[in-house]
C-alpha positions as CSV (number, residue, x, y, z in Angstrom):
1,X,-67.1,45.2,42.0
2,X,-66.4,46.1,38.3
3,X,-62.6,45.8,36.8
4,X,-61.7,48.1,34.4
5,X,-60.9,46.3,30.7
6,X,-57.5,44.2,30.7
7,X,-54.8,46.4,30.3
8,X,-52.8,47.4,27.4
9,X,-49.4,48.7,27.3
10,X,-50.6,52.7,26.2
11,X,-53.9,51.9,28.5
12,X,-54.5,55.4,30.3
13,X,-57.8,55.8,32.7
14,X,-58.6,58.0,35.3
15,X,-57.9,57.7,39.0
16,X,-58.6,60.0,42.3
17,X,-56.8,60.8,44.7
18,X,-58.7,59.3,48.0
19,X,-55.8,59.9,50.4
20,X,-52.5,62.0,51.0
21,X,-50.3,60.6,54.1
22,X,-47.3,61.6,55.3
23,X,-45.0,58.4,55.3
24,X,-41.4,60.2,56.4
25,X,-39.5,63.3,56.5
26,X,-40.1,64.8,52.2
27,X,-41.9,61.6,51.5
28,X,-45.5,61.8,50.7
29,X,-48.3,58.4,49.6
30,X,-50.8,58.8,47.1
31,X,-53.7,56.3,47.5
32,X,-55.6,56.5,43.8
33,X,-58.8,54.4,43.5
34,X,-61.4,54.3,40.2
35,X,-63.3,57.2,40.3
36,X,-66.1,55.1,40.0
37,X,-65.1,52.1,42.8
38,X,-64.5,49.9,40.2
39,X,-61.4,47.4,40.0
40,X,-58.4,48.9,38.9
41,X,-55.8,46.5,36.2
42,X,-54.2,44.0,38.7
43,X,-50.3,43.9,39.0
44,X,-47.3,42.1,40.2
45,X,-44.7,43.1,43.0
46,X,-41.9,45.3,41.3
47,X,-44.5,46.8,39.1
48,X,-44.6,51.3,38.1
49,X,-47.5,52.9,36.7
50,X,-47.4,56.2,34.8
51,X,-48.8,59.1,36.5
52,X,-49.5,62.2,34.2
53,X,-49.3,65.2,36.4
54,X,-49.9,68.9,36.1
55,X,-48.3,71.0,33.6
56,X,-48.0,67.6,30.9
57,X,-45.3,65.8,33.1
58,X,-45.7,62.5,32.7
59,X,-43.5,60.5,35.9
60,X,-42.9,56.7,37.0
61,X,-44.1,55.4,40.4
62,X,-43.8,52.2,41.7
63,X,-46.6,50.4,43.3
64,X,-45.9,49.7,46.9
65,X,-49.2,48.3,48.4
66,X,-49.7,44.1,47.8
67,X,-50.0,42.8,44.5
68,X,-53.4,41.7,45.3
69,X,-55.5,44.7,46.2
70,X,-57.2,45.7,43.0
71,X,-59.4,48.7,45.0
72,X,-56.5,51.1,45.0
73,X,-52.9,51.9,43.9
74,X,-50.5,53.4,46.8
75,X,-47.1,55.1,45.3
76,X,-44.7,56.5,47.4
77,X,-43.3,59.9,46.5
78,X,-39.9,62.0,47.7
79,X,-40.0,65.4,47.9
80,X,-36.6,65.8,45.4
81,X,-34.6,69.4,45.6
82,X,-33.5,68.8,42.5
83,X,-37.0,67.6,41.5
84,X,-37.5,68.6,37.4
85,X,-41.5,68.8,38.2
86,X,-42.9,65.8,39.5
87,X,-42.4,64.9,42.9
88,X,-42.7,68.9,43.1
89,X,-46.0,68.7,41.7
90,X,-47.1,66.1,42.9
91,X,-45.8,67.7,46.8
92,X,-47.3,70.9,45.9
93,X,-49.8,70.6,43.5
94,X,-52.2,67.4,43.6
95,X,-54.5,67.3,46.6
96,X,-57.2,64.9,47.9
97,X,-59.8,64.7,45.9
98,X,-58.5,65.4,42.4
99,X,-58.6,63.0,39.4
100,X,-55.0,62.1,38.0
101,X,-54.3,59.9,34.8
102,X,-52.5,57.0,35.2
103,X,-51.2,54.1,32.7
104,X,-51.2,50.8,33.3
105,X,-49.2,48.8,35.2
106,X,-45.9,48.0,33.7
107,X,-43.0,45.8,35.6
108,X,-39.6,46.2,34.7
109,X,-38.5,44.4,38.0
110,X,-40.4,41.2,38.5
111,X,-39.4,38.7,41.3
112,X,-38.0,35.8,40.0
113,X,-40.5,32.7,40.4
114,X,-38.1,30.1,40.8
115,X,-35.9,31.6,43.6
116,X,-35.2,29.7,46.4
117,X,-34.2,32.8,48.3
118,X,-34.9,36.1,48.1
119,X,-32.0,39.3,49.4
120,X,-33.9,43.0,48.9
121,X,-32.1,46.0,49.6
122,X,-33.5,48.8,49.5
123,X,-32.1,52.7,49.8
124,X,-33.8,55.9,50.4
125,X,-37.2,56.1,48.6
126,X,-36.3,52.6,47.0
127,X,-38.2,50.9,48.9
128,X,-41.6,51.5,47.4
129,X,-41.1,48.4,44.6
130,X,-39.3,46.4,48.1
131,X,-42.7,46.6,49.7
132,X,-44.7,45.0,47.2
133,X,-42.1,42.5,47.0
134,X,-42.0,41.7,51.1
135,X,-45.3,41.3,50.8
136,X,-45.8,38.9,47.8
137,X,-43.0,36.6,49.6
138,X,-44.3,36.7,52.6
139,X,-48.0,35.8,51.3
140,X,-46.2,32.9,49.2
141,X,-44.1,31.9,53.0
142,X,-41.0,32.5,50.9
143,X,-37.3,32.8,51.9
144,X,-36.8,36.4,52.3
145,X,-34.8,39.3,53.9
146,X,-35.6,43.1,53.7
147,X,-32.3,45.2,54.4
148,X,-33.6,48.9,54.5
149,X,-30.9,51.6,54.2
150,X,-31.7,55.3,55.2
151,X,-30.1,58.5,56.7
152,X,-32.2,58.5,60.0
153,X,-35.4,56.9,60.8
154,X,-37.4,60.6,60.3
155,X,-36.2,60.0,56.6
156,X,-37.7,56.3,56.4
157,X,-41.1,55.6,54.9
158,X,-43.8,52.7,55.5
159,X,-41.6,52.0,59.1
160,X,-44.9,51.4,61.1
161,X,-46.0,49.2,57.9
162,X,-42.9,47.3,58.0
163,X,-43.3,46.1,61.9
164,X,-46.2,44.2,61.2
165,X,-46.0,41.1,62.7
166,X,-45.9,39.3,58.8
167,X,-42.4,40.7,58.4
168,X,-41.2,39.6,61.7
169,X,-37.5,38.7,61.7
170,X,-37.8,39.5,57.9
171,X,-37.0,43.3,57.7
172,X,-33.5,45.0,59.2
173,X,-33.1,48.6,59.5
174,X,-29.7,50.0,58.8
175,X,-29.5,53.8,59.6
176,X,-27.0,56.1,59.2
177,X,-26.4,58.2,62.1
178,X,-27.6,55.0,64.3
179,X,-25.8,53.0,66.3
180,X,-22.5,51.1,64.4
181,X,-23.8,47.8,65.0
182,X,-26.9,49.1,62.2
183,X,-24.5,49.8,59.5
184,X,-24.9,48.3,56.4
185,X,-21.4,45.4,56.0
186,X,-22.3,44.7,52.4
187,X,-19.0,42.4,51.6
188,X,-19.7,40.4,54.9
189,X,-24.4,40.4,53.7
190,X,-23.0,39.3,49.8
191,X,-20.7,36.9,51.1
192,X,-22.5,35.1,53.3
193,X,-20.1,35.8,56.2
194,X,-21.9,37.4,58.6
195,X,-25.2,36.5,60.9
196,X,-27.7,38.9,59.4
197,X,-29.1,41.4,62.5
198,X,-31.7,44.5,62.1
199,X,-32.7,47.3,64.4
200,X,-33.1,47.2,68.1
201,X,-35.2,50.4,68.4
202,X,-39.1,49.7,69.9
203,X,-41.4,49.0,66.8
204,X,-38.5,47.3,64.0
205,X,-38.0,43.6,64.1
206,X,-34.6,42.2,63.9
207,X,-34.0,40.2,60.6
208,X,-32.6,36.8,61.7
209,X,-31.8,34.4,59.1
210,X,-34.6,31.5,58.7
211,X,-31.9,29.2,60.2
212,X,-30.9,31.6,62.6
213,X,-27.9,32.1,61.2
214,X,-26.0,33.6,57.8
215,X,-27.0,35.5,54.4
216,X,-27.7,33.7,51.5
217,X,-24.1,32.6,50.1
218,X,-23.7,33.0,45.9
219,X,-24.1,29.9,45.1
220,X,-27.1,29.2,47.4
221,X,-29.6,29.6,44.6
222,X,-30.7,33.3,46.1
223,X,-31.7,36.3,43.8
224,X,-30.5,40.1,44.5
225,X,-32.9,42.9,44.5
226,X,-31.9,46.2,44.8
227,X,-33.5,49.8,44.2
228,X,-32.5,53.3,44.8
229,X,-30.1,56.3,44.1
230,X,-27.9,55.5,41.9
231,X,-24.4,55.6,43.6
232,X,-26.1,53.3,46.1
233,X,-27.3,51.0,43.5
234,X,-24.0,50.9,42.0
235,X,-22.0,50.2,45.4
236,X,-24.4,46.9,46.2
237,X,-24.0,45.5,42.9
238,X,-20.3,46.0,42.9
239,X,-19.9,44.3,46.5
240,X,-22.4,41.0,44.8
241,X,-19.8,41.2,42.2
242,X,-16.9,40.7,44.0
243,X,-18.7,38.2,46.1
244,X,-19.2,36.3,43.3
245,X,-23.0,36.8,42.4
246,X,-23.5,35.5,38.7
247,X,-25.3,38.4,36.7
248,X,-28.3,36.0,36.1
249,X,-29.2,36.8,40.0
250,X,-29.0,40.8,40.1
251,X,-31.5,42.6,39.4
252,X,-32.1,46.7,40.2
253,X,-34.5,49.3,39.4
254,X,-33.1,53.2,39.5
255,X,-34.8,56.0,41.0
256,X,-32.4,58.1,38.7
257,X,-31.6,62.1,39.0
258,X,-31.8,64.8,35.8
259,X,-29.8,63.4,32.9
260,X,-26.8,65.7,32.8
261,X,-24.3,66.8,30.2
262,X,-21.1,64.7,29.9
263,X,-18.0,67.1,30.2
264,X,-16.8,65.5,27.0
265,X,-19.9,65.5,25.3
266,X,-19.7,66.7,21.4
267,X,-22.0,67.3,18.7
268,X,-23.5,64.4,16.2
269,X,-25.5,64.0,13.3
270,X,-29.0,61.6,13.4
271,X,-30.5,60.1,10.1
272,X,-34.2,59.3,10.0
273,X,-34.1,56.2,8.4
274,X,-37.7,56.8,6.4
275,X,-36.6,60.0,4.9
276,X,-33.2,60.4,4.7
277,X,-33.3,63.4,6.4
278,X,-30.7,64.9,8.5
279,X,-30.6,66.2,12.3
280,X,-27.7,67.6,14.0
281,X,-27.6,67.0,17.8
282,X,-26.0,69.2,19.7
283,X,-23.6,68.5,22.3
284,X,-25.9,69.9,25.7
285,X,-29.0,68.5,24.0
286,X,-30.6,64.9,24.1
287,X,-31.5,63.1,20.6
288,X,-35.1,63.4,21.8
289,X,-34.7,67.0,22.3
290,X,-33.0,67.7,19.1
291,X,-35.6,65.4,17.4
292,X,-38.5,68.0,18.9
293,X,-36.9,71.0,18.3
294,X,-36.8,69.6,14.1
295,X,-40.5,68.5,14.3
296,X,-39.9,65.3,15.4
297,X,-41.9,63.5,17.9
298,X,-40.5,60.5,19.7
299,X,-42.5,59.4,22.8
300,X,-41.3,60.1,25.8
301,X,-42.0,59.1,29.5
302,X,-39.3,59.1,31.7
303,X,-36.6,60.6,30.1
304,X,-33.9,59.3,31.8
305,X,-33.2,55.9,30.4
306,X,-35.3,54.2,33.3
307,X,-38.3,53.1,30.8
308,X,-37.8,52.2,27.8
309,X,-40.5,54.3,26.3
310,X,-38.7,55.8,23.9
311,X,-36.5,52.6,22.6
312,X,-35.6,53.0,19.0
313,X,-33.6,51.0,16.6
314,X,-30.4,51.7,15.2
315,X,-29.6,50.5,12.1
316,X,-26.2,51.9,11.9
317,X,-23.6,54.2,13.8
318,X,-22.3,53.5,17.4
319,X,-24.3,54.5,20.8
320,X,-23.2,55.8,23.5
321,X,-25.7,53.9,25.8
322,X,-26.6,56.0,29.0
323,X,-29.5,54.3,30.4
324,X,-30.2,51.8,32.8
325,X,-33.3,50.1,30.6
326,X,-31.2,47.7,28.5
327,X,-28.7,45.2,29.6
328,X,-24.8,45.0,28.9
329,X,-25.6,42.4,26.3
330,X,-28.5,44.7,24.7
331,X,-26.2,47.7,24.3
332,X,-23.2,45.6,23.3
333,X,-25.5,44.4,20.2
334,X,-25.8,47.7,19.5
335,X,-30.1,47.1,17.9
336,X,-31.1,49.7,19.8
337,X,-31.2,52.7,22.5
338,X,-32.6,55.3,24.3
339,X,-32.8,58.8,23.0
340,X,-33.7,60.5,25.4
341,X,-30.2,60.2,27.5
342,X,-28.3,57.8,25.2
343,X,-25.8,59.7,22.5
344,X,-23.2,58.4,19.9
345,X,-20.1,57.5,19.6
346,X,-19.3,57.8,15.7
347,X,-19.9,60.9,13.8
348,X,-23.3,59.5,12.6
349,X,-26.1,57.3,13.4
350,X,-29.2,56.1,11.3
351,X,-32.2,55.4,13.6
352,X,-35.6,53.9,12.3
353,X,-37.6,56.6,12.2
């Protein structure tokens, strides 16, 4: 079989859409595949592609089938109420059979080689990127646990997938209108403290600790993965926090909602570096917006701070950094930001554009 050429970062082909599936309750999976049959760009757990959809939207999907198929791609989508196009579009408007545009691969969430034990948690529609990453570890025979976190099981995706017998004692369910004894302890998971358990329901496999017994403790040379909203993002990394997980071992990826106004928020001026030139941003618009409505492109993707599409430098002025793409230490250096969500702080700031 063919491969498609190597792929660059602004690489864009076509795909088709061989297969629509219901995975859960508002959750949808897209199986693409080459038009043609041919090999698609390979790619590594915790890895998104682009998908350009109807009407110009261009969203971010993570891949969610193993890292080592190279016939398709498989994205998981959620139907999203407050949805600003694309899982809308992609609900209501793509069907089997039609030809998307996608980008390459792209991983902003890569597993960390050198791990000697792996903690996922995923929430919600988080965990597309999880299940890429089960099944790397498990083809590697890694030290892993899967801790799934959902409403009710008619709201949780890929369960049949997630019983396979390769994820055996691996995976634990936590639901929240199950029993107690499923609820998610996250001080007693990031502490080490308790003996990790999963779901008892017909079809789930309890997680049980390779040794039978406790979570990974801080210090145990284990790495934290966690995706999902993000107020449940925020609450697991909090609780590794307090537990005493060094920031070296956390590591997230947001599924994040519309970027909203800030009560507080208040107008600023932007200076194009190259020209000198002058563009007042408005307090309930985004730089990028303001930058488009003076003739200014800036290139966009997932305007909400997730992809660092749109990362430009800032050669002077303070930023109000609102996005989850650059570190604490990136925004405290102040080099650059997002302009899509990200605003300022001073009166002023000169960008290099």
């Amino acid at each position: 079989m063919k491969a498609l050429a190597s792929p660059g970062r602004d690489l864009t082909f076509a795909v088709r859409v061989a297969r629509i599936r219901d995975e859960a309750a508002g959750i949808r999976s897209y199986e693409l595949v080459a038009p043609d049959g041919a090999a698609l760009p390979g790619f590594e757990a915790g890895a998104h592609i682009d998908v350009h959809l109807p009407g110009g939207l261009v969203r971010q999907y993570s891949l969610c089938n193993p890292p080592g198929e190279t016939h398709r791609y498989l994205i998981g989508v959620l139907r999203d109420p407050a949805s600003r196009g694309g899982s809308r579009a992609l609900h209501d408007e793509v069907s089997e059979g039609m030809t998307l545009t996608v980008g390459a691969p792209r991983n902003l969430f890569p597993l960390v080689p050198q791990a000697q034990r792996s903690l996922l948690v995923a929430g919600g529609i988080g965990i597309t990127p999880m299940l890429a990453m089960a099944e790397t570890l498990a083809a590697r025979g890694a030290d892993f646990a899967l801790h799934y976190c959902g409403r009710s099981r008619e709201r949780m995706a890929f369960l049949d997938r997630l019983a396979e017998p390769r994820f055996a004692g691996r995976v634990a369910l936590h639901v929240d209108d199950g029993e107690a004894a499923q609820k998610l302890d996250l001080a007693a998971l990031l502490a080490g403290s308790a003996t990790e358990r999963g779901a008892t329901e017909a079809g789930a496999h309890a997680l049980v600790a390779a040794d039978g017994g406790a979570a990974p403790a801080p210090d145990a040379g284990a790495h934290l993965y966690v995706c999902g909203p993000a107020g449940f993002i925020e609450a697991v990394l909090g609780a590794a926090r307090a537990a005493g997980w060094p920031e070296s071992r956390l590591h997230c990826e947001f599924f994040a909602a519309e970027v909203a106004p800030h009560a507080g928020d208040r107008a600023f001026e932007v200076v194009l570096a190259s020209s000198g030139r002058v563009v007042t941003v408005p307090a309930d618009r985004t730089v990028a917006q303001a930058l488009a409505e003076a003739g200014v492109d800036v290139m966009l993707s997932c305007e909400q701070g997730v992809c660092g599409t749109c990362l430009t430098r800032v050669l002077a002025g303070e930023v109000d950094h609102r996005d989850q793409y650059l570190t604490p230490e990136e925004q405290a250096a102040n080099a650059e930001f997002t302009p899509c969500c990200s605003r300022a702080k001073s009166a002023r700031l000169v960008i290099d554009l």
